[in-house]
PAGUMI-825441 format. One record per residue (C-alpha): residue number from 1; residue in three letters; x, y, z. Coordinates in nm, 3 decimals. Each point is the difference from the previous one (the first is absolute). Layout:
% residues N
   num   residuo         X         Y         Z
   NUM       ALA         X         Y         Z
...
% end
This chain:
% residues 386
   num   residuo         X         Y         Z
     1       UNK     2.863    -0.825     0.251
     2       UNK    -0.044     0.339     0.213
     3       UNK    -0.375     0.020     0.041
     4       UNK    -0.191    -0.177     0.298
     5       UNK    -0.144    -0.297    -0.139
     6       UNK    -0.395     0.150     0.058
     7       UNK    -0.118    -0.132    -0.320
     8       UNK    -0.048    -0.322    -0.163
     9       UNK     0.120     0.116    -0.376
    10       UNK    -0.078    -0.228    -0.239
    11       UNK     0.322    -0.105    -0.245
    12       UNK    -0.012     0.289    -0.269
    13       UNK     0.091     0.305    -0.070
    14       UNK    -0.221     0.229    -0.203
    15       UNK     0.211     0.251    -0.181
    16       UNK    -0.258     0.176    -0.259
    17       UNK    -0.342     0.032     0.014
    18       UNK    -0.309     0.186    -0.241
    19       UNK    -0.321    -0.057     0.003
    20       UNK    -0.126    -0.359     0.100
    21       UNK     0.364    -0.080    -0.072
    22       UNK     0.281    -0.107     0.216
    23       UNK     0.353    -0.137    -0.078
    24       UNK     0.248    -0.140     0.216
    25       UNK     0.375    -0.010    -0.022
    26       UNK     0.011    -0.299    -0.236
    27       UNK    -0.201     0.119    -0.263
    28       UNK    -0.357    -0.165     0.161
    29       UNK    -0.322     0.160    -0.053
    30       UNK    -0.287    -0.019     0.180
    31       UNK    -0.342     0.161     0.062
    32       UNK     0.014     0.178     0.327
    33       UNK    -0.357    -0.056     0.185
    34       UNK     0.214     0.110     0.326
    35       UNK     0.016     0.388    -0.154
    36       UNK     0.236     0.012     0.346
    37       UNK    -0.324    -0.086     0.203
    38       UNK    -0.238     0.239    -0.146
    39       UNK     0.218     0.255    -0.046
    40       UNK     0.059     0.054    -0.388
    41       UNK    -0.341     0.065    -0.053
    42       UNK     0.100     0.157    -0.313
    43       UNK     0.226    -0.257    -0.118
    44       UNK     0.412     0.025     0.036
    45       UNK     0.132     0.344    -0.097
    46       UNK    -0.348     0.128    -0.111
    47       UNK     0.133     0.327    -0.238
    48       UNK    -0.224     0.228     0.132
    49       UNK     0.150    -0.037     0.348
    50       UNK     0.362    -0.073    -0.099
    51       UNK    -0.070     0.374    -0.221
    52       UNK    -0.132     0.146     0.277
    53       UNK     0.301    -0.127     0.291
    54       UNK     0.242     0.097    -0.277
    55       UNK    -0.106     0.329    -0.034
    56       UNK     0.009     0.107     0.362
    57       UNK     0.348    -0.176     0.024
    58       UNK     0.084     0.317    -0.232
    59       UNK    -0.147     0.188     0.268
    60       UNK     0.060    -0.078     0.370
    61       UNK    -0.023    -0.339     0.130
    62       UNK    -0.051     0.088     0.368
    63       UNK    -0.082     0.335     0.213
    64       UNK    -0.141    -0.110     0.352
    65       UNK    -0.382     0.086     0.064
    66       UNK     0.148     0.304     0.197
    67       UNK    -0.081     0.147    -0.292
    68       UNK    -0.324     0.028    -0.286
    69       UNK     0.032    -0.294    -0.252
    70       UNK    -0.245     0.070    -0.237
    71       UNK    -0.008    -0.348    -0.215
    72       UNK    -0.065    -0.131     0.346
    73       UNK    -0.317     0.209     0.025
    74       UNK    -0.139    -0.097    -0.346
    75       UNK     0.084    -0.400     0.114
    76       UNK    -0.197     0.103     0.306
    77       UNK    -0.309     0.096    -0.189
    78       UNK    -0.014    -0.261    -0.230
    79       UNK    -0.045    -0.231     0.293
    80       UNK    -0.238     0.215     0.179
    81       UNK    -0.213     0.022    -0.279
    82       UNK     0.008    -0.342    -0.079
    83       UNK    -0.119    -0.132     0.369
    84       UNK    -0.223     0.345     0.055
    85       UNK     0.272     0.057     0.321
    86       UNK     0.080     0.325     0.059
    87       UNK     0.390    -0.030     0.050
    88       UNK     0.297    -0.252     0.062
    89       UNK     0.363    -0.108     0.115
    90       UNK     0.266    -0.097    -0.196
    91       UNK     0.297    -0.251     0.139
    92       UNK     0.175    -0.307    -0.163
    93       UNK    -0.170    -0.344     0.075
    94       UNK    -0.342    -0.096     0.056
    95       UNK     0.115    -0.130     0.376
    96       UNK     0.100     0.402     0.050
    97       UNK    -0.388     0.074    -0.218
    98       UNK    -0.159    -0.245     0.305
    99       UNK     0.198     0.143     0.326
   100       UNK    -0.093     0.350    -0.137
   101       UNK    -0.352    -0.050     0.001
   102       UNK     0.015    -0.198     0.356
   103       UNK     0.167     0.300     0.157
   104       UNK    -0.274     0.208    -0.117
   105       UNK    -0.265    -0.215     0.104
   106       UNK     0.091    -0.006     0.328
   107       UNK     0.102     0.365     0.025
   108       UNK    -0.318     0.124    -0.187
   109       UNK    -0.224    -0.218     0.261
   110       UNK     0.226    -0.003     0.266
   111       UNK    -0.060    -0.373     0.052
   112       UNK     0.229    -0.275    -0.010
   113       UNK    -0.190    -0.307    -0.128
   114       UNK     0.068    -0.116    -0.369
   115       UNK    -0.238    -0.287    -0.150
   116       UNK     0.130    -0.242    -0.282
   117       UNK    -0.051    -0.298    -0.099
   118       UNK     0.171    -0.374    -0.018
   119       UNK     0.248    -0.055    -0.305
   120       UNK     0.013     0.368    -0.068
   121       UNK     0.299     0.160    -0.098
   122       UNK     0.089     0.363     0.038
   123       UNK     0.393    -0.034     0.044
   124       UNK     0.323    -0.057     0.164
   125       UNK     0.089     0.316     0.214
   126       UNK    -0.121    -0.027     0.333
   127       UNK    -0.331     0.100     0.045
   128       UNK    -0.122    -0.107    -0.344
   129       UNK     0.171    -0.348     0.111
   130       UNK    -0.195     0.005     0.297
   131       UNK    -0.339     0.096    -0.224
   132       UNK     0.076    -0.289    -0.192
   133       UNK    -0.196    -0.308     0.050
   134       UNK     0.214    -0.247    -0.048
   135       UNK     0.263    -0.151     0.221
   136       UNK     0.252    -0.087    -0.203
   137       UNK     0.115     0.333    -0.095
   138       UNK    -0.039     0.087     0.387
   139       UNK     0.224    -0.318     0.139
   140       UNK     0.337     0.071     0.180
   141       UNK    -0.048     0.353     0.047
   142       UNK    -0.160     0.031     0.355
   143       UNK    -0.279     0.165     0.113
   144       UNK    -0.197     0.149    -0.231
   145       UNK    -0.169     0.343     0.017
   146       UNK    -0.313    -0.069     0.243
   147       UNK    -0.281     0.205    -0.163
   148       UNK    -0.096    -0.210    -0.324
   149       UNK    -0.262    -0.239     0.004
   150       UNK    -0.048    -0.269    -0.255
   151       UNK    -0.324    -0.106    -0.104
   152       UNK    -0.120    -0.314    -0.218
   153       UNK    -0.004     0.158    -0.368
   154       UNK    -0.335     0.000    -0.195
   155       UNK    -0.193    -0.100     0.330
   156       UNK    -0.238     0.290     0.002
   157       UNK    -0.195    -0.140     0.378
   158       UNK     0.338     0.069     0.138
   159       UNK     0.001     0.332    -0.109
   160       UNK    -0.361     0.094     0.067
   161       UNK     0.117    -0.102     0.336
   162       UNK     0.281     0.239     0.104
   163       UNK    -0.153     0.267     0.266
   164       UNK     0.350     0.151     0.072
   165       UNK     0.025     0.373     0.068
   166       UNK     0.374    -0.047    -0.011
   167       UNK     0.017    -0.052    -0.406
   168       UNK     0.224     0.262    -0.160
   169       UNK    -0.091    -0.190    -0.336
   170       UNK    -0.032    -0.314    -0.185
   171       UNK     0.264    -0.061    -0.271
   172       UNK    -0.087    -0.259    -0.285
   173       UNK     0.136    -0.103    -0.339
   174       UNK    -0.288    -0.057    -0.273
   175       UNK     0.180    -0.290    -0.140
   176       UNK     0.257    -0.134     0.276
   177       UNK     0.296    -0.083    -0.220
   178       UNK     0.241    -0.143     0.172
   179       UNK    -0.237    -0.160     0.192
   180       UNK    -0.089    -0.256    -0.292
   181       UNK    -0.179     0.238    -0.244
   182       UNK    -0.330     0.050     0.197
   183       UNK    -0.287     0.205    -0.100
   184       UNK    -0.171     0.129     0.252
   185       UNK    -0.446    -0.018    -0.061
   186       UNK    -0.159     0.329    -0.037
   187       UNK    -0.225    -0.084     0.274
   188       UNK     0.272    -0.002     0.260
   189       UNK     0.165     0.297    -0.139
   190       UNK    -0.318     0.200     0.079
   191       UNK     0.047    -0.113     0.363
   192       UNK     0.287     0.108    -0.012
   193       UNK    -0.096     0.312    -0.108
   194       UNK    -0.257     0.042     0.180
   195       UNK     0.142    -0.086     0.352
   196       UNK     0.243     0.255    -0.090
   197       UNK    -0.254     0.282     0.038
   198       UNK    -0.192    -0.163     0.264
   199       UNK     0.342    -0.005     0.274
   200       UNK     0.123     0.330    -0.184
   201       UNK     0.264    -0.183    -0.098
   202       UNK     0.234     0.074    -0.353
   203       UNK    -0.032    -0.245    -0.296
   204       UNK     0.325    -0.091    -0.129
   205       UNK     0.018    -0.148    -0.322
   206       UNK     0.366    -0.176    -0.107
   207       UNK     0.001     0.019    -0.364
   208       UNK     0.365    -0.043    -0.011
   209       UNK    -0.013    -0.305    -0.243
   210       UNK    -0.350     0.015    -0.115
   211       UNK     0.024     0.396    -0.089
   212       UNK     0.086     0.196    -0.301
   213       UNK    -0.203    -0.198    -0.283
   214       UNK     0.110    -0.361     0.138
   215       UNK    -0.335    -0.062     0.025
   216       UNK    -0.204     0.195    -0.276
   217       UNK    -0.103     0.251     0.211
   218       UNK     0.275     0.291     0.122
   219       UNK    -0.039    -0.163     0.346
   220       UNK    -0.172    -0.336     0.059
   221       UNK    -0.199     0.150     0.297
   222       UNK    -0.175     0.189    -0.268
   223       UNK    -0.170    -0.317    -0.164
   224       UNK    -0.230     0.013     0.395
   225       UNK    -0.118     0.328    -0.052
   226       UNK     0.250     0.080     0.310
   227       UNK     0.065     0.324     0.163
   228       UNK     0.335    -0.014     0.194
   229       UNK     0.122     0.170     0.254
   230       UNK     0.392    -0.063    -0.080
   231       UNK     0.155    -0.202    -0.304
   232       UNK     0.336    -0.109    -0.022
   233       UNK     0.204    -0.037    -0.329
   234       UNK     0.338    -0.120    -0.138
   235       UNK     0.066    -0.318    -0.226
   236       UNK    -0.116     0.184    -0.351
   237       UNK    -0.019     0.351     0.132
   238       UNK     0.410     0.052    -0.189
   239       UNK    -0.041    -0.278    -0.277
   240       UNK     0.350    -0.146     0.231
   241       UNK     0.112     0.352     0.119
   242       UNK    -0.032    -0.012     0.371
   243       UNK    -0.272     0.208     0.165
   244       UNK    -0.301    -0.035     0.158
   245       UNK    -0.344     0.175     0.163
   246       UNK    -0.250     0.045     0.236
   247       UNK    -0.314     0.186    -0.110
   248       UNK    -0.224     0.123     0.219
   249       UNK    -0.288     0.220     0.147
   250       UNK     0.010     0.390     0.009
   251       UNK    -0.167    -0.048     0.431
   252       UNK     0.414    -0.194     0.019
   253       UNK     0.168     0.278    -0.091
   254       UNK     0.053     0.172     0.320
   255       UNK     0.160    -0.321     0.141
   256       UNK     0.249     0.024    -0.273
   257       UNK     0.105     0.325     0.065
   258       UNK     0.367     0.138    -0.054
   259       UNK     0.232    -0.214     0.182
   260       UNK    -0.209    -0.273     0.079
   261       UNK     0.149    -0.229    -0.272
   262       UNK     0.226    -0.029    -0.222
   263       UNK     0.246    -0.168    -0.291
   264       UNK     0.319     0.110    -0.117
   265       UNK    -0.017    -0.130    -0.371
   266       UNK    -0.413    -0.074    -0.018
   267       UNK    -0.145     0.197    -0.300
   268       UNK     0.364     0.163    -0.106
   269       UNK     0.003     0.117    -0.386
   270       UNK     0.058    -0.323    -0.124
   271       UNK    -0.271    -0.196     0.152
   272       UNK    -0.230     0.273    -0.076
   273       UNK     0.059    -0.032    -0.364
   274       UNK    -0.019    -0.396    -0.001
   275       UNK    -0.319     0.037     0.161
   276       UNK    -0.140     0.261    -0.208
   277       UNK     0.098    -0.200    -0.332
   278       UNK    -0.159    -0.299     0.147
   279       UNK    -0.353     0.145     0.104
   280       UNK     0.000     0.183    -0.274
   281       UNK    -0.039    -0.340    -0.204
   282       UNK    -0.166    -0.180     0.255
   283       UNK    -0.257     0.183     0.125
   284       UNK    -0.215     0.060    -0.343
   285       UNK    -0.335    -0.202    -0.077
   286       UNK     0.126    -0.139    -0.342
   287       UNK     0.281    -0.214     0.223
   288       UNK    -0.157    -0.091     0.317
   289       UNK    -0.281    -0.176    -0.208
   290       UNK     0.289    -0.161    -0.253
   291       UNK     0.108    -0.130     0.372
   292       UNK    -0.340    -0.103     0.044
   293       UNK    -0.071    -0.170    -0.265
   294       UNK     0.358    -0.207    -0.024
   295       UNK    -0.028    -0.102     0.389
   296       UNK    -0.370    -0.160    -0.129
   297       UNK     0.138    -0.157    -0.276
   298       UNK     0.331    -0.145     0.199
   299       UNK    -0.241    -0.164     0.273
   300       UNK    -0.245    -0.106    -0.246
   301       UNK     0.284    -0.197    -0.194
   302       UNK     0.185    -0.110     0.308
   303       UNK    -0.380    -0.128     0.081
   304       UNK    -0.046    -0.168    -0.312
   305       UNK     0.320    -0.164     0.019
   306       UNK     0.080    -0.109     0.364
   307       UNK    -0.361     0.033     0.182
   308       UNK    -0.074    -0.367    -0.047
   309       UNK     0.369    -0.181     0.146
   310       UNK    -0.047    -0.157     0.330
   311       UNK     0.312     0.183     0.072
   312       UNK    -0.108     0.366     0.009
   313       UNK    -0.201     0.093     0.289
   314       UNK    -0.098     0.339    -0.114
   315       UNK     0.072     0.283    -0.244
   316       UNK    -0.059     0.354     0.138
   317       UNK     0.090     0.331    -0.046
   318       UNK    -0.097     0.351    -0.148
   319       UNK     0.111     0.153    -0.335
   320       UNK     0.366    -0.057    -0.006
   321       UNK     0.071    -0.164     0.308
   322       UNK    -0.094    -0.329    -0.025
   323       UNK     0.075    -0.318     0.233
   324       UNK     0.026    -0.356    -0.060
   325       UNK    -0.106    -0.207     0.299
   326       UNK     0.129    -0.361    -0.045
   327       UNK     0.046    -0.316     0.203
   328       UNK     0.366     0.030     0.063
   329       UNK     0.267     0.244     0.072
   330       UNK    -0.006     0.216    -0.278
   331       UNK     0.363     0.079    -0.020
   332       UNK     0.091    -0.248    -0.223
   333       UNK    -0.265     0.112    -0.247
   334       UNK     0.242     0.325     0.018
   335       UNK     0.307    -0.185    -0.067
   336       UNK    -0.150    -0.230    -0.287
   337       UNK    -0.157     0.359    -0.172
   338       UNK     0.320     0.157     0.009
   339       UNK     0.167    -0.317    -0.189
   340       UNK    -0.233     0.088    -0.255
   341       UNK     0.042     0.376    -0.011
   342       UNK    -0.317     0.103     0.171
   343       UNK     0.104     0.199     0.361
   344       UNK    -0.261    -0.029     0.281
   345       UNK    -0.019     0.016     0.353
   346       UNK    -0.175    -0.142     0.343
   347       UNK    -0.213     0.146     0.223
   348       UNK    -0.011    -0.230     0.308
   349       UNK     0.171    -0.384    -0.023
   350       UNK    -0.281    -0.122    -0.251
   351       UNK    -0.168     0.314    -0.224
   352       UNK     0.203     0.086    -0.348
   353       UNK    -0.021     0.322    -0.017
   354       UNK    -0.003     0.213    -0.354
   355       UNK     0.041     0.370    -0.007
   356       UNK     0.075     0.097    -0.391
   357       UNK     0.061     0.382    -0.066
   358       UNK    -0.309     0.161    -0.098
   359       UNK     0.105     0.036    -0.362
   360       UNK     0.021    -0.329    -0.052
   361       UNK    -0.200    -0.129    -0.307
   362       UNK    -0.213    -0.284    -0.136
   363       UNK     0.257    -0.196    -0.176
   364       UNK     0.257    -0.032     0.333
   365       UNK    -0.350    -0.069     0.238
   366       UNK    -0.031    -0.335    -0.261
   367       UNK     0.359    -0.064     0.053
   368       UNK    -0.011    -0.017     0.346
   369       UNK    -0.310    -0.149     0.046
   370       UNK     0.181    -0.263    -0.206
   371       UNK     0.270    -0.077     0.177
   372       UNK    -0.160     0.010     0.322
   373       UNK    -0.260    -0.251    -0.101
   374       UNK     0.317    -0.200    -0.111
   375       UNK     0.166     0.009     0.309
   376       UNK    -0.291    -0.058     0.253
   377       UNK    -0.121    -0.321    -0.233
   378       UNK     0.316    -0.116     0.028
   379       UNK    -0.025     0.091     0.406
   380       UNK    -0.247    -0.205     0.045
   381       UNK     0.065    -0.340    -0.188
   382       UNK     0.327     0.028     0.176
   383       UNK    -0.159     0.003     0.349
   384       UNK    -0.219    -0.267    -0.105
   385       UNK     0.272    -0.192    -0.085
   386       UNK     0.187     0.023     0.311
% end
């Protein structure tokens, strides 16, 4: 194999996928509750966005943003209307969404100092690494961009408690997702908030796995009654094309003036017309509260079903994005659903983790919560047998 061996891939290959609906190369199907971690929001090859990215591929696929792209515009104004920002970036990753709005931060202020918070995750490249609050993803890479500052997450004292001049802004996730599927309380988002305004500091708000419907709101902050300075987007913003945001203020825009920043393939045709297509479905009242309303019922029934075993420590989680905390690691809950035909993923060594596309219905919601109330039974008398 040519590829550096970054990933731990599990032992399939998926080959087709529609809907819920994935196969692999031996004819296997499963229910996909991975949606390529919250990314297919709309399902695999949702038509309105496969229409959409096949009719600009009869048009021009890429023109540089040297020049007007006007699909990118209308993309552009779906997400400003949808957040009440006044304008925003395109690039290709939420880790590129994240440095954007860092560099603006801290050029828009002209201060240095970045809050975030333990377990975060904002991404790979190497400031976002260095935002991130976790040390794993930081380990064997040297030192570490100095001006971030971790902070206990959900501790609102330690909050109230920052008197720091020096704060560009305070970057948070509403749910922390790779963290272990964390909610954060509405009272310490309001510190949050509210510290924010006291140090004249920016509010950023990384809705890069929570955003775009994944929660039943457009953007999870929105559930808080928020009002962010900056928020970051990727994950579902393409339904699996590539792109990603940052949305912010109309005061920022002077900081982001020409020059300033950049990216040569963020926003180009074709991620302007995945991202259109997607909002565009998304971003109506009739589906957010379908997501609503199935996120309810898929707790409720994961309650009903698993709340009582020794073995599960918690069940958390907003619309759908929903963890599983249990007693164990939780990768070989993964393994044992996939036997089965059920696809999930972990957030941390001991949360399953269960991201279905937004589309998905009733009838598939039973199924899993089926087979995961199989497999976690089963988890247990087998530890208790050992």
């Amino acid at each position: 194999m040519s590829l550096f061996p970054t990933y731990n891939r599990f032992p399939i290959t998926i080959v087709s996928g529609e809907g819920t609906n994935v196969i692999d190369d031996e004819g296997k199907q499963y229910l996909d509750f991975v949606s390529g971690i919250a990314v297919c929001n709309l399902g695999h090859r949702p038509p309105e966005v496969q229409q959409a990215l096949q009719k600009q591929m009869d048009q021009v696929w890429h023109v540089s943003n040297l020049y007007q792209i006007p699909i990118q515009e209308k993309a552009a104004e779906l997400l400003t209307g949808a957040t009440d920002l006044d304008y925003a970036f395109f690039c290709n990753s939420g880790a590129e969404a994240n440095e954007a709005a860092i560099k603006l931060a801290r050029k828009h202020t002209g201060r240095e100092k970045i809050i975030t918070f333990k377990q975060s995750f904002h991404g790979r490249t190497f400031a976002t690494m260095s935002a991130t609050g976790q040390e794993k993803i930081q380990e064997g890479f040297g030192s570490l961009l100095p001006t971030f500052e971790y902070f206990p997450y959900n501790d609102v004292k330690a909050i109230e408690e920052v008197h720091d001049g020096h704060v560009a802004a305070i970057m948070v996730e509403v749910i922390q997702g790779e963290g272990g599927v964390i909610p954060a309380s509405a009272e310490f988002l309001r510190t949050v908030e509210e510290k924010c305004r006291e140090l004249g500091a920016l509010l950023i708000i990384d809705e890069v796995q929570t955003g775009i419907g994944r929660t039943g709101q457009a953007f999870a902050y929105q559930h808080h009654g928020l009002d962010p300075d900056i928020v970051t987007s990727a994950k579902g913003l393409g339904s699996g094309f590539p792109v990603g945001a940052m949305i912010g203020r109309s005061e920022l825009v002077e900081a982001f003036s020409a020059g300033s920043h950049g990216s040569t393939f963020g926003g180009n045709p074709l991620a302007s017309a995945a991202v259109k297509a997607t909002l565009e479905e998304v971003f109506t009242v009739s589906f957010l509260e379908k997501v609503e309303q199935k996120g309810t019922y898929f707790k409720e029934e994961l309650e009903a079903n698993l709340a009582s075993l020794e073995y599960v420590k918690d069940i958390r989680g907003q619309g759908l994005m929903l963890g599983i905390e249990v007693q164990s690691e939780a990768i070989q809950l993964v393994h044992s659903l996939r036997e089965k035909g059920l696809l999930a993923v972990i957030a941390g060594p001991n949360v399953l983790r269960l991201l279905p596309p937004l589309t998905v219905t009733e009838a598939e919601i039973d199924q899993a919560v089926l087979l995961i109330t199989e497999v976690i039974h089963q988890q247990q008398k087998d530890l208790q047998n050992v």
